[in-house]
TIPA-393430 format. One line per 8 residues: number of its first residue (from 1); their letters; for each residue x, y, z of C-alpha. Coordinates in steps of 0.2 Angstrom, whole numbers. Each point is the difference from the previous one (the first is absolute). Example, Ala and Ser with C-alpha at 12.3 -4.5 7.8 and 13.67 -1.06 7.14 Angstrom:
1 = as = 62/-22/39 ~ 6/17/-3
END
This chain:
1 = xxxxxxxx = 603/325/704 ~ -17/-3/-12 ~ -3/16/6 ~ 16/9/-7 ~ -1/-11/-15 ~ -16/6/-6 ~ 3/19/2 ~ 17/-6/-10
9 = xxxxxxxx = -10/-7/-13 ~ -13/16/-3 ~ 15/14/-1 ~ 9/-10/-12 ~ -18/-2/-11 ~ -4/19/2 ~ 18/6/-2 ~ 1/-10/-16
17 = xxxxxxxx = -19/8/-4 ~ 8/17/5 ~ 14/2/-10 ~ -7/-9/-18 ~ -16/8/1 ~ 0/17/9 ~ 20/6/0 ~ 3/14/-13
25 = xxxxxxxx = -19/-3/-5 ~ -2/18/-9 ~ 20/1/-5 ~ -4/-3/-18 ~ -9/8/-12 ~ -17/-3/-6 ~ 3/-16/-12 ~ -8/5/-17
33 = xxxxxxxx = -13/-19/0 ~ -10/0/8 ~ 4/11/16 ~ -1/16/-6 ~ -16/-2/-8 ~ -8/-8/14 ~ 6/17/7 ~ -6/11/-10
41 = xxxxxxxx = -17/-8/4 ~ 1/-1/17 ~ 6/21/-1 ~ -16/2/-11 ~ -12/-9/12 ~ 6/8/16 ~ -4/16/-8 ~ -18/-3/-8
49 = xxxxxxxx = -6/-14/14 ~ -6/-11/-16 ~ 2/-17/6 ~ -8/-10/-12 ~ 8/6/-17 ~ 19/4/2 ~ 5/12/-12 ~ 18/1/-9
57 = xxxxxxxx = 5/21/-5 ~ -18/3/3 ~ -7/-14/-11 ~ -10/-16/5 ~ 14/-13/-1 ~ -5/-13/-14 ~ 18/-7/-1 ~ 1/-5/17
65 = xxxxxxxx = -16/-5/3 ~ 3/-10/15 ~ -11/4/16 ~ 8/9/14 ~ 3/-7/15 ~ 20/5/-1 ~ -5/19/-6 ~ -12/2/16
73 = xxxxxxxx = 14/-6/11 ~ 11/11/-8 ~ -12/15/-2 ~ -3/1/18 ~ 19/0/4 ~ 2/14/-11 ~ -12/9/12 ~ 10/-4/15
81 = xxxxxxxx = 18/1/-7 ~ -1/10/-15 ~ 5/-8/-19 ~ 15/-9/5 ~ 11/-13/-5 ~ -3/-8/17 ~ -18/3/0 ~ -4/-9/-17
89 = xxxxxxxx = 11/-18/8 ~ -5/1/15 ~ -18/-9/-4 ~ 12/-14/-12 ~ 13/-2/14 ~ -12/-1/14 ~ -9/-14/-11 ~ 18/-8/-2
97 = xxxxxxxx = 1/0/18 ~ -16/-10/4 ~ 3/-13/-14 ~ 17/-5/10 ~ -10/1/17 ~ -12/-12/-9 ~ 14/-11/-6 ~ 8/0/15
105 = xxxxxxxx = -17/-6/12 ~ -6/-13/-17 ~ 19/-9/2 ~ -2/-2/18 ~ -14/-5/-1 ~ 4/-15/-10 ~ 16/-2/7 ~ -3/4/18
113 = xxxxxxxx = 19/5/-2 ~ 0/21/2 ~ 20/3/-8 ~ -9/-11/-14 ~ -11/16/2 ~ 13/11/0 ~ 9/-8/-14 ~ -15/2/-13
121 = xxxxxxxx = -5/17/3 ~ 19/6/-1 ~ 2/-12/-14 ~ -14/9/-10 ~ 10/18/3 ~ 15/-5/-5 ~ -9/-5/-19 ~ 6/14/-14
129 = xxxxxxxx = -16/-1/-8 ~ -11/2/15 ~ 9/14/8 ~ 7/7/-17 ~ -8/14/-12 ~ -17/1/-2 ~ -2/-15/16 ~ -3/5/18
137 = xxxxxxxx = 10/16/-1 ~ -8/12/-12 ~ -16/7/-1 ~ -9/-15/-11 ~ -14/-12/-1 ~ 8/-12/2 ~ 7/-3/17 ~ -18/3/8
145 = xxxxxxxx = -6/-13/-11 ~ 10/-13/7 ~ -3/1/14 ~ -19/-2/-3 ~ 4/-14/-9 ~ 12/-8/12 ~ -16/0/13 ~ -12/-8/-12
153 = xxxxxxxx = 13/-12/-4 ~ 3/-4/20 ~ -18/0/3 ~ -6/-11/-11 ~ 14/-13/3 ~ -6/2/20 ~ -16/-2/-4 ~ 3/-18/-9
161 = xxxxxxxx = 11/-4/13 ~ -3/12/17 ~ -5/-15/15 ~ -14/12/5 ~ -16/-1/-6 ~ -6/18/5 ~ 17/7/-6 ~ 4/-8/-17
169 = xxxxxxxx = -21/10/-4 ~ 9/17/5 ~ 15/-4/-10 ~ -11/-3/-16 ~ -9/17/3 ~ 17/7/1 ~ 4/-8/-17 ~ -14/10/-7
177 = xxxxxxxx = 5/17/9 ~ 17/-1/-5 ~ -4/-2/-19 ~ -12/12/-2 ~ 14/13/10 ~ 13/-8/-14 ~ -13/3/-14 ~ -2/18/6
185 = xxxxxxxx = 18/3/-1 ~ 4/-8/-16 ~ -14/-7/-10 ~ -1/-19/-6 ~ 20/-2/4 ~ -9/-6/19 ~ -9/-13/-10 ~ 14/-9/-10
193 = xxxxxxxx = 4/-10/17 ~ -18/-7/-3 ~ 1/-14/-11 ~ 15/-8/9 ~ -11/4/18 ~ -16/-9/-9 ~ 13/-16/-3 ~ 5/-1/17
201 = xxxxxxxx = -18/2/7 ~ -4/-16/-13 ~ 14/-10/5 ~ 0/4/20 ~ -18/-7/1 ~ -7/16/6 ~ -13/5/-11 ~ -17/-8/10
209 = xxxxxxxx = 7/9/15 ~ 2/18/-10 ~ -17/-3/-9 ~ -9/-3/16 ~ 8/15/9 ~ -11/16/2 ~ 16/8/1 ~ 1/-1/-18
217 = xxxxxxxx = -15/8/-3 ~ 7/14/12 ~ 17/-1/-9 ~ -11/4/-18 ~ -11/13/9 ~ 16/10/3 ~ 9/-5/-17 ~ -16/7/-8
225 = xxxxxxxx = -2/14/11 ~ 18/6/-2 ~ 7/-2/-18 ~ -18/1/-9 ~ -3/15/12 ~ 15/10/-5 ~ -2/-8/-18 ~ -16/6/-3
233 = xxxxxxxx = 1/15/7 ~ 17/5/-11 ~ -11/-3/-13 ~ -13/10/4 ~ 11/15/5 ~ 11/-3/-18 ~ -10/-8/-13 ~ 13/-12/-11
241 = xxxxxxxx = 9/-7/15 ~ -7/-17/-3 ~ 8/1/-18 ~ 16/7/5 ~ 2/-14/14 ~ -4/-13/-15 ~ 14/8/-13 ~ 12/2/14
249 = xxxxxxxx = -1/-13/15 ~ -6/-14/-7 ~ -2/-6/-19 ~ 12/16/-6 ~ 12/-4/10 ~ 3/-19/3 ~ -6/-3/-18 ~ 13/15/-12
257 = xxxxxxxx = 17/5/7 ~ -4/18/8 ~ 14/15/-3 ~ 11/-11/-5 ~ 3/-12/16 ~ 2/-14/-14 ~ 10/-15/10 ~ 6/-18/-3
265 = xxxxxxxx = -13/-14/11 ~ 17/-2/12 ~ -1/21/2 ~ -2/-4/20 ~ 7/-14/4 ~ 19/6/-11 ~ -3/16/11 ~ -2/-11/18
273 = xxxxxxxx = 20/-7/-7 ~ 5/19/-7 ~ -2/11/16 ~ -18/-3/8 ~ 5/-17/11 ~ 18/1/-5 ~ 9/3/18 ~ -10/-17/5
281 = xxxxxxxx = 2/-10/-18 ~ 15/-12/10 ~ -13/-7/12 ~ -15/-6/-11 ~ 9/-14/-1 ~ 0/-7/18 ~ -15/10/2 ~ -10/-14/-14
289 = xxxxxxxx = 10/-14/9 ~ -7/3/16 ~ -18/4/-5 ~ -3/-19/-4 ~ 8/-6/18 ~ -11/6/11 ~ -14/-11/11 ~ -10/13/6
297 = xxxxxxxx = -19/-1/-7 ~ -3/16/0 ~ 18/8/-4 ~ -4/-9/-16 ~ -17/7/-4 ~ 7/17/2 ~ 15/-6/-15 ~ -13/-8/-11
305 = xxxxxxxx = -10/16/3 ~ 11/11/-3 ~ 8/-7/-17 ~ -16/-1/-6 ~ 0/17/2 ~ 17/6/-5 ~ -2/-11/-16 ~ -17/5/-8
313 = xxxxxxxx = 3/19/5 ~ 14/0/-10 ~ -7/-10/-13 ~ -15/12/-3 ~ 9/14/1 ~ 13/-8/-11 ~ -14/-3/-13 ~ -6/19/0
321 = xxxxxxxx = 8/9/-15 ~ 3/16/12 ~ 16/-4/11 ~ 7/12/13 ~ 15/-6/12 ~ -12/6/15 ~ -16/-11/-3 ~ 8/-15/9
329 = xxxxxxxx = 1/9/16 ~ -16/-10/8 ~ 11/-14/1 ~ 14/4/8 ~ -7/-3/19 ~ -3/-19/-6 ~ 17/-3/-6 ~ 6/6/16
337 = xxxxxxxx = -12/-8/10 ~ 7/-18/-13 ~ 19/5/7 ~ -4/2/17 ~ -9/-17/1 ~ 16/-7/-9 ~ 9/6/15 ~ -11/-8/13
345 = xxxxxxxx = 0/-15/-10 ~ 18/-2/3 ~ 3/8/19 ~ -13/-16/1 ~ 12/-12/-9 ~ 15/8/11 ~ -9/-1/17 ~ -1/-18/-3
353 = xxxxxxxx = 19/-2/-5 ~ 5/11/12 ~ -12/-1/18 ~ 12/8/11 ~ 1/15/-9 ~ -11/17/8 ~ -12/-2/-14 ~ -3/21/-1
361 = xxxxxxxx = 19/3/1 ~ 0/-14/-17 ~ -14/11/-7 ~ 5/17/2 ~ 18/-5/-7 ~ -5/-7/-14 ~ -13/14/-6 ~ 11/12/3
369 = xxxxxxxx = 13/-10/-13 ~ -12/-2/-12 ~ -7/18/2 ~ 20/9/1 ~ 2/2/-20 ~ -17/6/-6 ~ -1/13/16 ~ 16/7/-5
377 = xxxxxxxx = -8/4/-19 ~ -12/8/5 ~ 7/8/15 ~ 9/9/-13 ~ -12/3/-16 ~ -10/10/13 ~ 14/9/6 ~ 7/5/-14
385 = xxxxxxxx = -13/0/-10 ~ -3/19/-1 ~ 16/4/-5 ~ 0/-12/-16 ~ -19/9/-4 ~ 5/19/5 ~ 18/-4/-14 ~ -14/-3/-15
393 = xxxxxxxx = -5/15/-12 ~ -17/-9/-1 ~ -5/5/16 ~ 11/18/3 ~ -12/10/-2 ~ -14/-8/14 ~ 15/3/12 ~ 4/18/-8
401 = xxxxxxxx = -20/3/4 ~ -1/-9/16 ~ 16/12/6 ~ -10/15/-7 ~ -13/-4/12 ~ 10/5/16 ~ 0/19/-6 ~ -18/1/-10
409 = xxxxxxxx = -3/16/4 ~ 14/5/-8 ~ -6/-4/-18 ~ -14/10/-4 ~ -5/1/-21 ~ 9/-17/-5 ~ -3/-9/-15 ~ 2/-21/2
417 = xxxxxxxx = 1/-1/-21 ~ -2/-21/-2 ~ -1/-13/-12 ~ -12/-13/-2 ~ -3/-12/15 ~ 9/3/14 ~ -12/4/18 ~ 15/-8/12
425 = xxxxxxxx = 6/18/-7 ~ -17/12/2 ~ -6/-9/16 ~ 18/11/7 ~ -9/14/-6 ~ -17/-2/7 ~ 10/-2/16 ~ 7/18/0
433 = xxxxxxxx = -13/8/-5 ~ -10/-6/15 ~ 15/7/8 ~ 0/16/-4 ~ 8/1/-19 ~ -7/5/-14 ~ 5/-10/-17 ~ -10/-2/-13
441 = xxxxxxxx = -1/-19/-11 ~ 3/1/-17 ~ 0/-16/-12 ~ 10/2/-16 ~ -11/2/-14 ~ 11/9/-11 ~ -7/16/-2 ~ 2/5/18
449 = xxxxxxxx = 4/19/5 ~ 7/7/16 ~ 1/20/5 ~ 14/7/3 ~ 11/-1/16 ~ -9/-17/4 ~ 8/-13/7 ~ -1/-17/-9
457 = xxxxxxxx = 7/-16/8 ~ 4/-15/-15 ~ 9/-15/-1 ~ -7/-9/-14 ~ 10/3/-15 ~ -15/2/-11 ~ -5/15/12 ~ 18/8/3
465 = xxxxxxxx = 3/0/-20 ~ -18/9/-3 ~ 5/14/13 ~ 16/3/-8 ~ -6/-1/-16 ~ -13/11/1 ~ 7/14/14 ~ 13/8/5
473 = xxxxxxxx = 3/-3/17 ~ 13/-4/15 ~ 0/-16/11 ~ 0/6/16 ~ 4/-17/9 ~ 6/-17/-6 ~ 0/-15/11 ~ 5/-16/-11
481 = xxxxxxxx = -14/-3/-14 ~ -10/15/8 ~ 2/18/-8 ~ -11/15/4 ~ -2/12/-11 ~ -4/21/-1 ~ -10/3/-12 ~ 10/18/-8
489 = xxxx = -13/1/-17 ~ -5/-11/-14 ~ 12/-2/-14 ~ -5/7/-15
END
């Protein structure tokens, strides 16, 4: 019966994985921030095999200037798949995947309870925020991140608190592992879980033992080895890196609101009640109720652990000037790891009230209640959620070009006529021309000419207008915002 109750336990945790993470991965559109930039660069390194400098429309990327663990991943995926929707997520769904795996084995390990396992990990999918835009379901920085910083969280909490002497040394070199990986894929945001980390080390009477360890020697040795490698030799390779990290990462952009992204100090905390947490809003409640009954020793560290957390990430991060709705991904895993111990807390209470009761048959019921409602939402955001995007103008043209791939051989001496930024647009283009097509990119400038009988693909209005105004011509096709034109002769 254990038997059959543990293969129950791992398809419903990587059928839940499956479906929030990998269904209908590449059904959308490259998302205009970040994805389809991180595309573009991981198209451009595939092709020139520079994998120290990524490169933006040829050009040394000083905007996005972090390093490039995510664009390796992505680059060689291109190789294997091609430039793909599904070939760009893959490396942030697969990371999504591990953070619930890790979730799943860090909640049974303090609970010795694996539904309680179950429960967190599916808990985590079912969070908007998490699995939503720019989470573990497009091609981002951010998913991979968090996973690397949900290890270095579990490894430093085990390594105050693991019963084995030998163990708890390779759970601190793990600490050091996991955020040098987490610095490689998105710069300092893998070090703003430090001060709160220090605290706990201070407080949990750990300090001697982590000073005295060569392990943190080793742990150094492979920080310094790692980021200051790469560091150092993306400076080397692209003189001013340094500078632009500076103006953009850390003093530029926690110190002066960047393009815009101007927010109230309670931006992420009125988002967790606006849509981000909102399907599981109804049981904080109980959840904060329970947290304070429990007897466990260390069920308790792992709460006072894990609000540390919660609260001084948000804080900083609330304190930066720059605010996005996705920089509070990291600490997602810990909320769900807080309601999952919430639960266990009271299947405890329970199991005293009620003895007679099949404790698993108790815990299955009642995660399954607690879980009905927020699986439903998203069940259906992912399933629908194509529709909703492929109805929008903003993105009808990606879907126009992604349609023109199937047949591109067909279009030979196109014109894509653009305005301004737009590469979840030209990264379509760089796809059929790999596959046979031959269309020329062309940003409007304003005094742009085309020859006669060419074909010219527009959407923006700025570009349609100028073709119109300037030539005679006859649109050829139109599909919603989308018109292409045949150029007859300029107008006099």
């Amino acid at each position: 019966m254990k038997r059959i109750e543990r293969v129950l336990q791992i398809l419903i945790l990587l059928s839940v994985i499956y479906y929030t993470q990998f269904y209908k991965l590449g059904s959308l559109t490259y998302r205009i921030w970040d994805e389809a930039r991180l595309a573009t660069s991981a198209y451009e390194m595939s092709q020139t095999g520079n994998l120290i400098v990524p490169t933006f429309e040829g050009e040394s990327d000083m905007w996005s200037t972090k390093p490039p663990l995510m664009i390796w991943t992505q680059a060689v995926l291109i190789r294997i798949h091609g430039i793909t929707e599904t070939a760009i997520r893959l490396p942030a769904a697969i990371s999504g995947a591990f953070t619930c795996i890790l979730v799943f084995l860090f909640a049974i390990y303090l609970t010795k309870n694996r539904w309680i396992g179950v429960l967190s990990a599916v808990m985590l999918c079912t969070f908007n925020g998490y699995i939503g835009y720019h989470g573990v379901r497009t091609g981002d920085y951010d998913a991979m991140l968090t996973l690397f910083t949900t290890a270095s969280l579990v490894s430093i909490f085990l390594f105050c608190n693991h019963s084995s002497n030998s163990k708890r040394n390779w759970f601190l070199l793990l600490f050091f592992v996991s955020t040098s990986l987490g610095i490689l894929t998105k710069s300092v945001a893998a070090l703003l879980f430090l001060p709160s980390v220090s605290i706990y080390l201070l407080f949990s009477g750990k300090t001697k033992e982590l000073f005295c360890s060569r392990y943190l020697h080793a742990g150094i040795f492979v920080f310094v080895m790692l980021v200051g490698g790469y560091y150092l030799i993306r400076e080397y390779s692209n003189p001013g890196y340094f500078h632009a990290v500076y103006e953009n990462e850390l003093g530029g952009r926690f110190l002066k609101t960047n393009e815009e992204h101007n927010e109230s100090f309670f931006f992420y905390f009125d988002n967790f009640y606006l849509y981000r947490l909102k399907a599981w809003l109804w049981f904080f409640p109980a959840a904060a109720f329970f947290l304070f009954l429990n007897s466990s020793k260390l069920v308790n560290k792992a709460i006072r652990f894990s609000l540390l957390n919660i609260l001084a990430f948000l804080l900083i991060i609330s304190s930066s000037k720059t605010k996005l709705p996705w920089y509070d991904l990291p600490v997602y895993p810990l909320i769900a790891v807080l309601l999952s111990l919430s639960v266990f807390i009271f299947l405890s209470w329970m199991s005293k009230k009620l003895p007679n009761i099949n404790q698993s048959i108790l815990t299955c019921l009642i995660c399954s209640l607690i879980t009905f409602y927020p699986f439903r939402e998203m069940y259906n955001m992912i399933k629908w959620e194509d529709d909703y995007r492929t109805s929008l103008d903003e993105y009808a043209p990606a879907y126009y070009l992604r349609d023109m791939a199937l047949n591109s051989n067909n279009f030979q001496n196109y014109i894509y006529f653009y305005d301004g930024y737009c590469p979840q647009f030209t990264i379509y283009v760089k796809r059929m021309n790999d596959l046979g097509a031959h269309i020329k990119l062309v940003s409007f400038s304003g005094n742009d000419s085309f020859a006669e009988n060419s074909k010219v693909i527009a959407h923006h209005n700025a570009t349609k207008q100028y073709i119109e105004a300037k030539y005679e011509n006859e649109v050829y096709e139109e599909v919603k915002n989308v018109r292409v034109y045949v150029i007859k002769k300029a107008k006099s």
